[in-house]
Structures are given as structure tokens and as C-alpha cells.
N, C-alpha and C positions, 0 to 999 in steps of 0.2 A: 245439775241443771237448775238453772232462776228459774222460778215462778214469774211466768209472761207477765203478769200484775205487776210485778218487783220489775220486770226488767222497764216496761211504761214506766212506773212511775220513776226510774234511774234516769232513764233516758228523758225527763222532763225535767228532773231536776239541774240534769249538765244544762239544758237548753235554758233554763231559768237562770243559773249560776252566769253563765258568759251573758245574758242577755241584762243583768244586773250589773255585773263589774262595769260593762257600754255605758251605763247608765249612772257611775261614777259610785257604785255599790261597794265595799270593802267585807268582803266574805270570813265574816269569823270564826264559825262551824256549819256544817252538816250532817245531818240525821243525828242532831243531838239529844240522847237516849235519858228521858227520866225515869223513877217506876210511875212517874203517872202517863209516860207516854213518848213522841217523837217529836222534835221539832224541827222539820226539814231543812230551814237553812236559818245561821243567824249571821246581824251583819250590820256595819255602822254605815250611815249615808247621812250627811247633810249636818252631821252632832249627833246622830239619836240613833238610838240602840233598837233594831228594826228587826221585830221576827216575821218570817216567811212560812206563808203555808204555801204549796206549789200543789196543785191539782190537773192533771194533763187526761186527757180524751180524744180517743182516734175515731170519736164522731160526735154529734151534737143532739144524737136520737135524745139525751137526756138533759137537754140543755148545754146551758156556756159551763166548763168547766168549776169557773170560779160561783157558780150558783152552788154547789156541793159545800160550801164553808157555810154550813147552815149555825143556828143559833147553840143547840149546843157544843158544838166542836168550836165555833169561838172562845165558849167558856171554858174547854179544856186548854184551849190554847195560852189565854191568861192565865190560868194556874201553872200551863209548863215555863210560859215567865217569867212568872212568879217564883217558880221554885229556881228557874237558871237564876236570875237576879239576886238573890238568898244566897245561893252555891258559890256565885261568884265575888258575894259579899259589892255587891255596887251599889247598893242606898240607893238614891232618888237621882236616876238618870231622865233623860227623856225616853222612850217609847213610843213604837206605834209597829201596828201590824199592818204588813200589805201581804196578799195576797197575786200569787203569779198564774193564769190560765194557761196552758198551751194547749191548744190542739191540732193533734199532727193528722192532717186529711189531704192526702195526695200533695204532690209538690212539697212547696216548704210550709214549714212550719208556723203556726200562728202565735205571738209570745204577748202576752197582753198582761202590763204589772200595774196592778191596782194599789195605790200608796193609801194608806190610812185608811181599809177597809172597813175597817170596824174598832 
């Protein structure tokens, strides 16, 4: 049996994944695994090599999802790609990180992609 945590945040990232590709997103991995960490979705949009943090909440008692991509989990996030970049030997592409909210509170779903978060 999943851990309810794991199954939220699966179920936010399918909801991120289709509400991206709409959005003319090209999905090149998922939950791609460094030892320094996870990067939940990677993916080219527009020219530019776009990592995804996805953060989903079935309430807003602690705020908007996307407030949880605090300052040092940024900086974990450039170092995971940093190291994918490295791994995949790509040199000097363009870059940028957005960031996906969802929060699922009755009804449907609220999918909110914030481009060039930080």
C-alpha cells in the first residue's frame, strides 16, 4: 500500500503532467532520481529546458501550494539541474524553473503553472 503522501503527490503530478503537455509542454522525464535528490518533471517548452517542481494540497489551511518552494529547496533544485545538465552533458542550454500548484478541494481541481518561478 502507497503512502497517502506519495499517492497526493502522484495524483498532482499526473494533474500537472496533462495540464502542461495543454500548454504545449514536451515531458522529458519524471521523478528524475539524483543522490542529491528528485526532480519531479523535466520538459522542453518554447526552446528551453524547464524543470518542474509540482506541489499539490487538499487544503490551503497552509497556504497556496506553490508558497512551499521556499528558498532553500530552490537551491536544491538548481543543483539537481545542475547535476541532470552535467549527466546529460548539454553545456549552455537555456533554463528555467516553474513551479505547478494544484489544489484538489472539492469539485475539480485547481492547476496553477507558474513559469520562471525563480
Amino acid at each position: 500500500m502507497k503512502d497517502p503522501r506519495r499517492q497526493l503527490g502522484d495524483a498532482g503530478e499526473d494533474l500537472a503532467a496533462a495540464a502542461l503537455k495543454k500548454q504545449g509542454y514536451k515531458i522529458l522525464a519524471r521523478n528524475y532520481t539524483t543522490p542529491l535528490g528528485e526532480i519531479d518533471l523535466i520538459a522542453r517548452h518554447r526552446g528551453e529546458l524547464v524543470f518542474i517542481e509540482v506541489k499539490t494540497r487538499k487544503s490551503l489551511r497552509f497556504g497556496e501550494p506553490q508558497d512551499a518552494v521556499s528558498a532553500p529547496k530552490q537551491a536544491r533544485l538548481r543543483k539537481l539541474a545542475d547535476y541532470y545538465l552535467k549527466r546529460q552533458r548539454l553545456g549552455e542550454v537555456p533554463v528555467r524553473f516553474d513551479v505547478v500548484g494544484i489544489t484538489l478541494i472539492e469539485g475539480e481541481p485547481r492547476v496553477e503553472i507558474i513559469q520562471n518561478a525563480f
